[in-house]
C-alpha positions as CSV (number, residue, x, y, z in Angstrom):
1,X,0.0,0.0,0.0
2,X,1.3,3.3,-0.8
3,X,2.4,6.0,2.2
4,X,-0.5,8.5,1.4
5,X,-3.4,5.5,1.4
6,X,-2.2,4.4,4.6
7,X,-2.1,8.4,5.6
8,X,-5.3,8.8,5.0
9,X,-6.9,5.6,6.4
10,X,-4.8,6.5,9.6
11,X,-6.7,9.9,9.6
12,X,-10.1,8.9,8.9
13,X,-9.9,6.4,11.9
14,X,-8.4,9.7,14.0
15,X,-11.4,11.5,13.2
16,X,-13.9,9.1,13.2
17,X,-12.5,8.0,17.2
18,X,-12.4,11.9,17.6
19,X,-16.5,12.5,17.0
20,X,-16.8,9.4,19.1
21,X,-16.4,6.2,16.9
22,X,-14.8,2.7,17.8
23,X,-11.4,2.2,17.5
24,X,-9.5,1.1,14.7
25,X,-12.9,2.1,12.6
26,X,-12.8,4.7,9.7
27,X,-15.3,7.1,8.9
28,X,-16.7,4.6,6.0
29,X,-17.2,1.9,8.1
30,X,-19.1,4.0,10.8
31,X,-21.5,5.4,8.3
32,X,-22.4,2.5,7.1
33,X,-23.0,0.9,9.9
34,X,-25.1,4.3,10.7
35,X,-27.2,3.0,7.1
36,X,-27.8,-0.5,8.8
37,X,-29.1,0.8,11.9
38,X,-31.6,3.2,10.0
39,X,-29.8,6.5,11.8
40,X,-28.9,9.7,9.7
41,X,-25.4,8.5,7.3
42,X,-23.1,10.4,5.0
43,X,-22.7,6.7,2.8
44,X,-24.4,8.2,-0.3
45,X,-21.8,11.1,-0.3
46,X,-18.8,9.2,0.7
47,X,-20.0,6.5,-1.8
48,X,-20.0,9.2,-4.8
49,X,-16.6,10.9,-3.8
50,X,-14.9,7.5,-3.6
51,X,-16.9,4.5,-5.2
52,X,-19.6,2.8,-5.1
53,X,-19.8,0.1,-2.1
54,X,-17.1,2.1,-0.5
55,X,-18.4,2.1,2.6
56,X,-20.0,-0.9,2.8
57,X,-16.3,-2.7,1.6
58,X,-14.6,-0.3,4.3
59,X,-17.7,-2.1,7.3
60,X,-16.8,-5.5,5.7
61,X,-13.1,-5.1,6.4
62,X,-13.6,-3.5,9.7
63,X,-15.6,-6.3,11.0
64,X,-13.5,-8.6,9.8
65,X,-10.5,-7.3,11.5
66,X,-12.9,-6.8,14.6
67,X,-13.2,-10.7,14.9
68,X,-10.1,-11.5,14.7
């Protein structure tokens, strides 16, 4: 993985802990799992600057890592 990817991974998960999120969890995977619970989400505009699935690809792998 290249420096800046890894930058900004480590910097979504700083803010995301920041506003109150689980550790280790980006800003992706917290929306997302924001959509599955039915609360209020930022997925559709993360989703469209990124790709689509982003953040439910970014839940996936955090939940994966989670149960390790």
């Amino acid at each position: 993985m290249s420096y800046l990817y890894r930058l900004g991974v480590s910097l979504s998960v700083l803010v995301n802990v920041t506003l109150g999120g689980q550790s280790n969890q980006t800003v992706s995977a917290r929306q997302h799992e924001r959509k599955r619970a039915g609360k209020a989400n930022l997925t559709w505009l993360i989703d469209r600057l990124t790709s689509e699935g982003h953040c439910r690809m970014s839940w996936v792998y955090w939940i994966t890592l989670k149960k390790r």
